[in-house]
N, C-alpha and C positions, 0 to 999 in steps of 0.2 A: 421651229420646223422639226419633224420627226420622220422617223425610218422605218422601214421594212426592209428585215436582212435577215440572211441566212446563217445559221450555227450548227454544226455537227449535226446535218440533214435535220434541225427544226427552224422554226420561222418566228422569229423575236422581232419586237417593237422598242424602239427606243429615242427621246427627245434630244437632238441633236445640244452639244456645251459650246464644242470649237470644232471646226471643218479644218483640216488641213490638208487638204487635198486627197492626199496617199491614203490618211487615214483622220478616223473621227472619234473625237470625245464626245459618248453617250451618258445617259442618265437614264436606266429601267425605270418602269414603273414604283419597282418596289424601292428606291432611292439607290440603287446599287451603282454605280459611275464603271465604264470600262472603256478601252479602245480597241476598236474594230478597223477592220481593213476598207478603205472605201471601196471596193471590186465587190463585198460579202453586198453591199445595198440593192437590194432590188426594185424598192418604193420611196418619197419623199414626197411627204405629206402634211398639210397644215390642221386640217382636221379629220375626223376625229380625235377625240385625246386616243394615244397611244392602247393603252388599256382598253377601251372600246373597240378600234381596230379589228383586233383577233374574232374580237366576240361577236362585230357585226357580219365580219367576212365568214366567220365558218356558217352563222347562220342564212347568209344568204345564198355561198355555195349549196346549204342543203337542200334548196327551190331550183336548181339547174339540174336540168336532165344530162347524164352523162352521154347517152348515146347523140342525142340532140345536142351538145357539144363537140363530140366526135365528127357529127355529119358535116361540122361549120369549118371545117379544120382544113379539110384540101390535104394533098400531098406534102407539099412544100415544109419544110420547119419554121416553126414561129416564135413568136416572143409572148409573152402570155399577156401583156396590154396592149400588141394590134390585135388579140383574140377577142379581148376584153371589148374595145372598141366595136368588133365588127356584132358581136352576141348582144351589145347592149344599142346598136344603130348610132350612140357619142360616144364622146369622149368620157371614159369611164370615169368615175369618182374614186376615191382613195378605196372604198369598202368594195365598189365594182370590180376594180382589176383586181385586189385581192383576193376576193370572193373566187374568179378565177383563176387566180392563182393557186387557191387550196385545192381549188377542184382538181384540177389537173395535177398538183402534187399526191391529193388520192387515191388516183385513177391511173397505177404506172401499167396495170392493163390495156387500157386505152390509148396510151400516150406515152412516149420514149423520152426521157429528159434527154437533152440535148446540152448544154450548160446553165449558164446563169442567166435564172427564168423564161428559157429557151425548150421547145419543146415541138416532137414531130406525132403524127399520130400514127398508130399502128397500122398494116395492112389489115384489108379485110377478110383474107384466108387467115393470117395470125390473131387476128383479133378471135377469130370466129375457134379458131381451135385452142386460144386461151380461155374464152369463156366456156367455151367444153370443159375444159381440165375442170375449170374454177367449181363449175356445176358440178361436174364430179366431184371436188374435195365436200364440198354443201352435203350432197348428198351422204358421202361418206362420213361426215363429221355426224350428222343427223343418225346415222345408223349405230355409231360408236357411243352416241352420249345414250341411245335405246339399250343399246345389250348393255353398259355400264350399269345404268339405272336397273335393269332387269337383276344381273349380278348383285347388285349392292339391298336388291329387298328379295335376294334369296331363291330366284328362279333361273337357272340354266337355259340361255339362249339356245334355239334348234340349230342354228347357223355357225355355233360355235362349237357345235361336237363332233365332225372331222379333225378339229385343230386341238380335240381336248389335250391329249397326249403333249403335242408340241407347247401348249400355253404354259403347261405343269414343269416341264420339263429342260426345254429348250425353246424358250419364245424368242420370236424375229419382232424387234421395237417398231420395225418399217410396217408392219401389219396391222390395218385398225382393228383387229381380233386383240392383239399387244396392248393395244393403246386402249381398248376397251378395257380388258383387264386389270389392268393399272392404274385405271380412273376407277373404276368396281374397287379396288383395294385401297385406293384412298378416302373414298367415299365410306367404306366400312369399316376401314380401318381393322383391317382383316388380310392375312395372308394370302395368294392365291389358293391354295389347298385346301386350307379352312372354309375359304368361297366355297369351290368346289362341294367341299364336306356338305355343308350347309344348304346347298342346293339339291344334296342326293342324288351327284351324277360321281363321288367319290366311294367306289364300294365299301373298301375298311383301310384305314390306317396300314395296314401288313401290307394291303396290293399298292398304296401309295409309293411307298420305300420300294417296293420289290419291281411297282410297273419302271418305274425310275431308274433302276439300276438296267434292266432287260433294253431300255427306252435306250439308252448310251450304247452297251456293248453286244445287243444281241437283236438289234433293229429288223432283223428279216425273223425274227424267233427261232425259240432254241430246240425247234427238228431238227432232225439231221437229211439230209438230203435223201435221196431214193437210189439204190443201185449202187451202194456202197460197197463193191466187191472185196472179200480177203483173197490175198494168197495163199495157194498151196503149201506150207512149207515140207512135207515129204517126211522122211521115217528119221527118226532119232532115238537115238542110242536109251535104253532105258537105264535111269539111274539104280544102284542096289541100295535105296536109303528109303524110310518113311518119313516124311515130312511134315512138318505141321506149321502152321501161322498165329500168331496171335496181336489179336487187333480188337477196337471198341465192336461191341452189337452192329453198330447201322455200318459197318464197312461192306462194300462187294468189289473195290477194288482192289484185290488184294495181289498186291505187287513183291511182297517178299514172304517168306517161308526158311524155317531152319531143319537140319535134322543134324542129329549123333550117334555117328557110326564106330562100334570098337575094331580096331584093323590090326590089333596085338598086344599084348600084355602093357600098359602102361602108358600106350597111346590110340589117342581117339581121333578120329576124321570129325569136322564140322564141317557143316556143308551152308554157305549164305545162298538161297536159293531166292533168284530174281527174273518175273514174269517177261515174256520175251515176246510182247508185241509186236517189236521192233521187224520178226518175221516175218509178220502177216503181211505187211505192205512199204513197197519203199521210196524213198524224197520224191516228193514230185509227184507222185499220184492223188488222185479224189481223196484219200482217206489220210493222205499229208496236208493237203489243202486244206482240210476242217480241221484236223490236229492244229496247226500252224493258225491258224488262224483263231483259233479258241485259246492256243497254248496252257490250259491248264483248268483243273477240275475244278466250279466255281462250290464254294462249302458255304451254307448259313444252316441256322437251326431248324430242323426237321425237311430239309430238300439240300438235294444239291444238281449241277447243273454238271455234266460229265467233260472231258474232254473230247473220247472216245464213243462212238456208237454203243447199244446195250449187246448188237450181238456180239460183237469184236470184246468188249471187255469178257462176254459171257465164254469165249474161245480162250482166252490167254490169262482172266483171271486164274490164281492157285487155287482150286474149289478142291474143296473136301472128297473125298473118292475118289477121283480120277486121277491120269497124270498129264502135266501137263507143260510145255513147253518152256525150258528156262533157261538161263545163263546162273551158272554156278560155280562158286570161288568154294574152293576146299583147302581147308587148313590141318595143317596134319600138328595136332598140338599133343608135348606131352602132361600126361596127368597130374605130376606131382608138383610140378613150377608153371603149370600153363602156357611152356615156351611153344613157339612156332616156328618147325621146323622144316614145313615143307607146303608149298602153294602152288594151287594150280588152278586154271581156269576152263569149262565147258561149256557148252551149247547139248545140250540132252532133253528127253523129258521125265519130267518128277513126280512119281506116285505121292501124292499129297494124303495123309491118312487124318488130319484133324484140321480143323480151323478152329482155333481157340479162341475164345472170347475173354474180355476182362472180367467178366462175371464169375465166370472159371476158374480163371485166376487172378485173382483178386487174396487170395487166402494165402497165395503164396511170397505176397508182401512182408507181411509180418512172421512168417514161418522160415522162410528162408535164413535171416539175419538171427534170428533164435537159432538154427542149426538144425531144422526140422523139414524134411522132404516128406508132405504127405502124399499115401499111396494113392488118394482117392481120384487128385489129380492126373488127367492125362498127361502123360510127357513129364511130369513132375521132376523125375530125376535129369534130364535131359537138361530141363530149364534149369535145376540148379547149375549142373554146371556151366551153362551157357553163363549164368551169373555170376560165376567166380571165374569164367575168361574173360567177358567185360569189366571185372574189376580190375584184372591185372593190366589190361590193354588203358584200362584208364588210366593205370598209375604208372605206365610204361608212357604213356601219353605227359602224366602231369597237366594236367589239365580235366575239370572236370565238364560232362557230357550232358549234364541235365542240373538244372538247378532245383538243388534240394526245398531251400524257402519258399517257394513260390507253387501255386496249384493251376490244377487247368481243372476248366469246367465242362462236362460234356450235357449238353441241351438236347431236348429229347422233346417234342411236341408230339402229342397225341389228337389225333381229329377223332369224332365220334361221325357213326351214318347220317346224326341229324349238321354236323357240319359244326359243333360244337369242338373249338381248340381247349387244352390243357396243356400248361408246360411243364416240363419238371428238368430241375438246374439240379446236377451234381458233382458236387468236387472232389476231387481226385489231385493227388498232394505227388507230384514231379521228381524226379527222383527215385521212384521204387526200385527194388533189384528188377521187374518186367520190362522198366522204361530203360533201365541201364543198359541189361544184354540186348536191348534191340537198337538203342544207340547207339552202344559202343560194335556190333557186329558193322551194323550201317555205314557208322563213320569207318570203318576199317576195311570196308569192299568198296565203299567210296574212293578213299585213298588208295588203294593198290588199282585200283581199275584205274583212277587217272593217272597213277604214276605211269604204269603198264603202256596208257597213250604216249606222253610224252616219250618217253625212253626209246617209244619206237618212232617218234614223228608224226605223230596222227595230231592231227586237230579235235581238237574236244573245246567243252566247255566249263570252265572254272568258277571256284568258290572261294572269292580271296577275299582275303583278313589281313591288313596292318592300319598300326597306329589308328588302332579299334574301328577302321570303317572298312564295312563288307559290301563288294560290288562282284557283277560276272562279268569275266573277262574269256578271252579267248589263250590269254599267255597264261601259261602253269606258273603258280606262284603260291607261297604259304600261305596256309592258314593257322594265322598265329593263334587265335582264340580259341582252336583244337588245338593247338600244338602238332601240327602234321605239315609236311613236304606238299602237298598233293590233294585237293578234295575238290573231285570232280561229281558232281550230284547225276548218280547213276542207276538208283535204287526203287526209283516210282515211277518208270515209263509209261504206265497205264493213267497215270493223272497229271504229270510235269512233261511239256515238250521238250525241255531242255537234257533231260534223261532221255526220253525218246533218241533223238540225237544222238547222245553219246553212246546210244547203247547200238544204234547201226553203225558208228565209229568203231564200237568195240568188234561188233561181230563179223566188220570187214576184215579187219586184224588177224583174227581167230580164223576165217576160211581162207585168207592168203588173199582175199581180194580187195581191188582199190576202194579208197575210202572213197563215200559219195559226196564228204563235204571239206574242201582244203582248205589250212590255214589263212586267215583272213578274206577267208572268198566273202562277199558281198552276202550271200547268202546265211551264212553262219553269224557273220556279226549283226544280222538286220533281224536275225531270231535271237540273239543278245538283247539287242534294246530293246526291243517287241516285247520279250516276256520280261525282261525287268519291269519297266514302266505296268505291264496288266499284272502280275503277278501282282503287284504291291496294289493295285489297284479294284482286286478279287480279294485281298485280305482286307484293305479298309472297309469293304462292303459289307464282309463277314462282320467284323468289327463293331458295323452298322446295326447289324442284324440282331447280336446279342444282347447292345445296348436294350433296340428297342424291345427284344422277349424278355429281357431284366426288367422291362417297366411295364410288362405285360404281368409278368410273374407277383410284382409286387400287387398289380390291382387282382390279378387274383386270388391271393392270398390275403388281402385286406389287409396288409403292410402298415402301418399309421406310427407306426412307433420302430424306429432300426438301430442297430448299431454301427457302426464304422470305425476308422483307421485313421488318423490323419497322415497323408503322404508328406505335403507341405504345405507352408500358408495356408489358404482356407480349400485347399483341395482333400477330401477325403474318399477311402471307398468302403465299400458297406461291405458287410462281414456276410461270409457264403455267397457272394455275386461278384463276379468281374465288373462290376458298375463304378463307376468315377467319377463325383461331381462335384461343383464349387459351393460351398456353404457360404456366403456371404456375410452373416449373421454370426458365425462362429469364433470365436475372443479369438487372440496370437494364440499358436500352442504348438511344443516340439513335434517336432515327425514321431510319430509310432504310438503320439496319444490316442487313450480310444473316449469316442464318443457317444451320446446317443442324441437321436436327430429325428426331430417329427418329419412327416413324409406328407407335405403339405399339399402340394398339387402335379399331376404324372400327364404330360402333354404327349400322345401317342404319335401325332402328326410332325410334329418337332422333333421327336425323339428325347424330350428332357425331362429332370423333374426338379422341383423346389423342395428344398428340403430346409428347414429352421434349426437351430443349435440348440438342443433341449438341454444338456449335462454333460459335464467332462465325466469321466467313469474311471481312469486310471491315466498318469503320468507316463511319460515314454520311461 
């Protein structure tokens, strides 16, 4: 005698050994021996042999019409061999009721289990709106394996170019657009992008990375709204100083300015001169909502993306001729020790007489530290000194302001009328006496502006430093890594919201009036996180950006042969590029050995390149 019973929802046949009521000793087909519950038994059967069974039942299930099954059913729940019986007019055979059996385990649209070998049929409004669905899926699966297929031999579906953005970028897996895609990518074995590329609905590699970032944080795109009103701010005190700025070429937001004024034999006035937006508009208005909501100037190579409207920056930027509205810390230092003996703070505006560029000065890197102020420079003598108060401030500090070893690279893309890109990467080595007086001025208007808050109770926004991890916070605390009491970031309010902020903090102070933002209001700390989290998330993008013009620059230049750096293990970075990558290929070798490294292949859509270990070239 043999069985038909059920196993972890399949249906197994097996020659009964020994019956014991509760349960049975079986013998599979395949000689495997086990015991089964007797309740799991749904058939008992002399023939066919077990092994035929299955084989004859499914194939005769596949000659019954499911609907015409359906019809025979009634309301009522049943057992699937008085089904058997009434479909077949006898009493079924072993392979008949099994036959029905399968069917109806097929068929859980048609038919509701009910338990063991037990089963009701569906109603007719349910039946009729699960075969809807079902047809629906049919169809939908039928449309998904098309655009796949279409995808995988290089032609961009019409149906799928509303969703391109979303597929690239941020796909929903619930969507057979998704589901297309990713059958297209397995089928190709090809990235979605590359897809994309390939089909010629991806413009260039640059709009890939760049639609992608815009895609995430800038979804309604980067206009600014219409009817963006300024404030008035009304007549201000005119400063008695000339002023000037100095910043790279492509700067227009120019947020600080210095001048040096002589006020008596052996002491000079400085004056840190800071753009004062803050003005034009205050918390809570239209032109706060976009500030706040943008929190800060988004920077890649040859674009950037403002915080600010153009006309609002074009009012408050320090532009050359004009004067122009600012908050200004004056130091009254004397000449011979660079002490500082006298500070005070204004709301004025600044006749601004230069905006200096690094090109400009660039000369006065190497002339300075020689003991050479040339005339040809504008402000020349001004900057010197400026350079030997931030030396002193650094060493009153203990603590160094810029790091001497290390370089920054300023990227400059040139487009031509026919739409032709050109890059060009230049480095510039951290640390100059230009980079020093304007960090060490920075950090030092920094620091009294926020000490200034605390001392009085004002809420600001901090720049803390211990046990080397820097985070913002709303409580005043040190920053160990300058070595200062105090470093509230107050000096870029035209491109950082969090200066913004502190700087109508400061200038309620200054006019005697309430601050607009209190310690720990909701409001304050929600522009804490807000700009942490994008701020860091506007430099990886930058970050992004330079990689991929480094690998733009190499194929322009026909790069095939490069030097490098080893950092560690097999990471190196090539020499005149901010570029860092893994050599796989490359023997063990100490940090600071140099290499040379073929430049094998430069993936523009990835953003990577392969690079092969040609020579070791010097020992660390």
């Amino acid at each position: 005698m043999h069985v038909l019973y059920e196993e972890s929802g399949a249906f197994k046949v097996g020659t009964i050994l020994a019956d014991n009521d509760a349960s049975l000793q079986i013998e599979a087909p395949h000689g495997k021996r086990s015991k089964i519950k007797a309740n799991t038994v749904l058939l008992r059967f002399a023939e066919p042999a077990p092994a035929e069974l299955i084989k004859q039942a499914e194939a005769m299930a596949d000659g019954v019409d499911t609907d015409f099954l359906w019809e025979c059913c009634g309301e009522p729940e049943f057992g699937f061999e008085s089904l058997a019986r009434e479909y077949c007019g006898h009493s079924p055979s072993a392979v008949e009721a099994a036959g029905i059996l399968v069917k109806l385990h097929a068929a859980p649209v048609y038919f509701y289990r009910k338990g063991k070998g037990r089963y009701k049929a569906a109603p007719p409004e349910t039946l009729k709106a699960a075969l809807a669905s079902l047809e629906k899926k049919r169809l939908q699966q039928l449309a998904i394996d098309s655009w796949a297929a279409e995808l995988a031999a290089g032609r961009f579906p019409p149906a799928l170019q509303p969703l391109m953005a979303e597929l690239l970028y941020k796909p929903d897996r619930n969507k057979p657009e998704t589901k297309a895609l990713e059958k297209a990518c397995e089928l190709a074995g090809m990235s979605p992008a590359k897809l994309f590329a390939r089909a010629g609905v991806l413009p260039s590699s640059h709009d890939y990375h760049l639609n992608g970032f815009l895609f995430e944080c800038f979804p309604r795109g980067t206009a600014f709204p219409q009817g963006l009103t300024i404030d008035s701010i009304g007549e201000l005190p005119l400063a008695a100083v000339a002023a000037f700025s100095v910043d790279d070429e492509a700067t227009t937001e120019i947020d600080d300015a210095f001048s040096v004024t002589r006020i008596e034999p052996g002491r000079l006035r400085v004056g840190i001169h800071i753009a004062a937006p803050a003005l034009g508009f205050a918390p809570g208005s239209a032109l706060d909502r976009v500030a706040r909501e943008r929190l800060s100037t988004v920077y890649m190579p040859g674009a950037k993306i403002t915080m600010l409207p153009a006309n609002l920056i074009e009012r408050f930027t320090l532009g050359e001729g004009r004067s122009c509205p600012a908050v200004s810390l004056y130091l009254d230092v004397r000449e011979d020790d660079f002490a500082i003996e006298r500070e005070h703070t204004v709301v004025e505006s600044v006749p601004i007489a230069a905006n200096l560029r690094h090109s400009q000065t660039q000369v006065l890197d190497n002339a300075f530290p020689a003991g050479e102020v040339p005339q040809d420079v504008p402000f020349a003598a001004e900057l010197h000194f400026l350079w030997r108060l931030g030396q002193a401030r650094e060493g009153a500090r203990g603590k160094a302001s810029a790091a001497g070893d290390r370089s920054d690279y300023n990227f400059d893309v040139l487009r031509s009328a026919e739409g032709e890109e050109r890059i060009i990467i230049s480095e510039r080595t951290r640390g100059t006496p230009i980079d020093k007086l304007v960090a060490e001025l920075m950090i030092h208007a920094n620091a009294t502006w926020g000490r200034v808050l605390a001392d009085n109770g004002i809420a600001g926004i901090y720049r803390v430093q211990n046990s080397g991890k820097v985070r913002m916070t709303t409580a005043p605390g040190a920053h160990q890594g300058l070595g200062i009491s105090h470093y509230a970031w107050m000096t870029s309010p035209l491109r950082r919201y969090v200066d913004l902020v502190n700087q109508w903090q400061l200038l309620a102070l200054l006019g005697g009036k309430p601050a607009p933002f209190q310690q720990n209001a909701d409001t304050l700390l929600a522009a804490v996180h807000d700009f942490d989290a994008t701020y860091s998330h506007y430099a990886d993008f930058q970050w992004r950006m330079e990689r991929y013009w480094c690998l733009r620059w190499l194929q322009q230049e026909g790069i095939s042969i490069a030097g490098g750096e080893v950092l560690r293990d097999n990471l190196v970075r090539l020499e005149r590029l901010p570029l860092v990558m893994r050599v796989p290929s490359m023997p063990e070798l100490p940090a600071g050995t140099r290499v040379e490294l073929e430049v094998a292949q430069i993936d523009l859509i990835e953003a990577e390149v392969q690079c092969r270990h040609r020579a070791t070239l010097a020992s660390a």
